[in-house]
N, C-alpha and C positions, 0 to 999 in steps of 0.2 A: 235588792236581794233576789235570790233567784227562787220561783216559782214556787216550788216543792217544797217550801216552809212546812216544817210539821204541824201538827195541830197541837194542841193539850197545853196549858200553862205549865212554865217552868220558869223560878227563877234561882239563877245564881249567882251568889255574891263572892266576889275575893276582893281579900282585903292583904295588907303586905308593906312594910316597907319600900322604899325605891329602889329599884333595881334586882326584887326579888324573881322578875317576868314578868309581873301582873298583865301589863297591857301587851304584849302581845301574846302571850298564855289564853285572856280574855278574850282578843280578837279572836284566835282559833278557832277556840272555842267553842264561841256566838257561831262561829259561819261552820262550822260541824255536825252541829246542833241545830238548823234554820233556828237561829235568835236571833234579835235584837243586839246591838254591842252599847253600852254606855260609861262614858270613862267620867268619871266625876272629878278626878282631877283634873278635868280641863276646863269644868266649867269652873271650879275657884281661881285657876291660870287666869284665863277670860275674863272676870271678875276682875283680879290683879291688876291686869293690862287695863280694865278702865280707871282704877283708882289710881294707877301710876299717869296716865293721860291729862286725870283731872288737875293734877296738882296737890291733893289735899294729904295733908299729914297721915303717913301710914298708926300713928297711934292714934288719933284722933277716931275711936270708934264711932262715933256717932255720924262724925262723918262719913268715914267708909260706907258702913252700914248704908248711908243715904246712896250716894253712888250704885251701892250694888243692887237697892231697890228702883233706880230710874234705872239703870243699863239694858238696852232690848240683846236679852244672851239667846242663841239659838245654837243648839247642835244637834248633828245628825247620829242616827243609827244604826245605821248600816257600817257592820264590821268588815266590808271590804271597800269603803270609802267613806269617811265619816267627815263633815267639817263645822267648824264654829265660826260664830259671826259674833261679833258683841254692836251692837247700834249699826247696824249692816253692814260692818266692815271685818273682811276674812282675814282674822288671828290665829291661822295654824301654825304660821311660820314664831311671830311672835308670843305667841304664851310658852313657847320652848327656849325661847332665848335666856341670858343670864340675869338680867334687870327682875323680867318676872318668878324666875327661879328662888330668887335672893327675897323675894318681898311675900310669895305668897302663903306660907306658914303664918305670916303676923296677919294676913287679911284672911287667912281661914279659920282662924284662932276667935278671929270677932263671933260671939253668940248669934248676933241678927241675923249676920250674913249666914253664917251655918241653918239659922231656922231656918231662910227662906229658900237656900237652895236644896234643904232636906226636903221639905216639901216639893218644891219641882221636880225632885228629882223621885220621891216615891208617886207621884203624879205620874210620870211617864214610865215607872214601873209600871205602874195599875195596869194603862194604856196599854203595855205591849204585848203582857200574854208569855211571851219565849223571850228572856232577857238576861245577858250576863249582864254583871254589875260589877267594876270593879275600885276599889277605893282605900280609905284607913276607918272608915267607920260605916261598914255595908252590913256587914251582917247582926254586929250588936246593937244598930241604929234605924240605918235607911231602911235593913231588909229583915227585921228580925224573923219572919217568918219563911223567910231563902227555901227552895227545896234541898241547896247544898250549899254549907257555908266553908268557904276555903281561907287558909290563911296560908301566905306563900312568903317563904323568909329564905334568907341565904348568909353566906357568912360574909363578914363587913368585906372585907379583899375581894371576892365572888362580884360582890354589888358595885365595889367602885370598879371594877374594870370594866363590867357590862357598859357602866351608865361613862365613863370617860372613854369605850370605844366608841359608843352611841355618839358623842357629844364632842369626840376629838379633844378630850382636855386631859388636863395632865393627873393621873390616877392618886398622886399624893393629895394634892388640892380637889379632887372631885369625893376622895374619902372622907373629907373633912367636911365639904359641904354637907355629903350626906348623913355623918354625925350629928352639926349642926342641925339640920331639920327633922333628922329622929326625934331629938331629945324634946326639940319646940311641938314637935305633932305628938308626940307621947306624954307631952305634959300641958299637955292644954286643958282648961277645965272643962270646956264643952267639945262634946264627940273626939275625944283623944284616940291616936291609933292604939287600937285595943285587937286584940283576938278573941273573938264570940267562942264563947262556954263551951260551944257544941262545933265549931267549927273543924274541920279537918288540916291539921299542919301537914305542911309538904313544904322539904329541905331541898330547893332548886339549885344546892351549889353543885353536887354532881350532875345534873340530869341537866338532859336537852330539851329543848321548847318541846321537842315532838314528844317527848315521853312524857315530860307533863301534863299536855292534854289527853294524850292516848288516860293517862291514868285519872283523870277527872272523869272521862266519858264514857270510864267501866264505873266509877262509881254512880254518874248518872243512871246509865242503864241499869244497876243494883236497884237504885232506886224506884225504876222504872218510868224514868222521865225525860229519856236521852231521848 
């Protein structure tokens, strides 16, 4: 990151369905704002990508869970180059693929695994100081005490087309998936995607990336912590 990082602790959380912006909304953001970027959906991806490696039965939690506690996961912070390793081997390309796409709702869904990467990951909150955060369960969870909590939704059409331009698939079949994983992440019993009490909604289906941030970084500075 570049030099000039502000000082002062700041954190924020967005949370969102897929294809609401989140991550590059967040990337902005972070590099706007000298923060930190952390996408938590990639370390459950990561996560995914070893227990589909391993072999072992995606319902078999007990298993998973073990997996995801021997896995060496690493990822970086910096929102203008960030990468993930899992047992030293670079999964960027891979944790976006469809294999992992399709699997990692039911390996995010496991309690253990959820405890242990909540914890690593309000760990490297502490650590940073300046840090967006973005996820399904940031601000009612990881970051309950967020300086701003965002929740970024758009309309189901809005979302499959982002995420089947993103991904070159075909928008009828990319809606579906995305249904699919609402309902599984919105109904999970532990850390379900939820919108925080106090969180600020913002409706991305008109707006552009750039307005979205622009209008995060007057609410920052409101706050006084842009």
């Amino acid at each position: 990151m570049e030099d000039n990082v502000r000082a002062g602790r700041c954190v924020v959380a967005v949370d969102g369905p897929s294809g609401s912006g989140k991550s590059t909304v967040s990337r902005r953001l972070a590099a706007g704002i000298g923060a930190r970027y952390l996408d938590t959906g990639a370390m459950y991806r990561a996560i995914t990508w070893a227990v589909l490696r391993s072999g072992v039965d995606l319902t078999d939690a007990e298993a998973v869970a073990k997996v995801a506690q021997e896995v060496d996961l690493r990822i970086g912070t910096d929102p203008q180059g960030y990468g993930v390793t899992a047992d030293g081997v670079s999964v960027d390309a891979e944790i976006r693929g469809p294999e992992v796409t399709q699997a990692v709702s039911a390996v995010a869904a496991v309690p253990a695994v959820r405890a242990l990467l909540v914890a690593r990951q309000q760990e490297m909150i502490a650590n940073a100081g300046r840090i967006v955060v973005e996820g399904r369960d940031i601000g009612a969870v990881v970051a309950p005490d967020a300086d701003l909590k965002v929740y970024l939704t758009a309309s189901e059409a809005a979302r499959a087309a982002r995420r089947s331009a993103e991904d070159a698939t075909d928008a009828v079949v990319t809606a579906a998936d995305l249904a699919r994983r609402d309902h599984l992440d919105s109904t999970r019993k532990t850390s379900p995607l939820q919108q925080a009490s106090d969180a600020v909604v913002l409706d991305t289906t008109e707006l552009g990336i750039d307005e979205v941030v622009q209008r995060l970084h007057a609410l920052l500075t409101e706050r006084g912590v842009a």
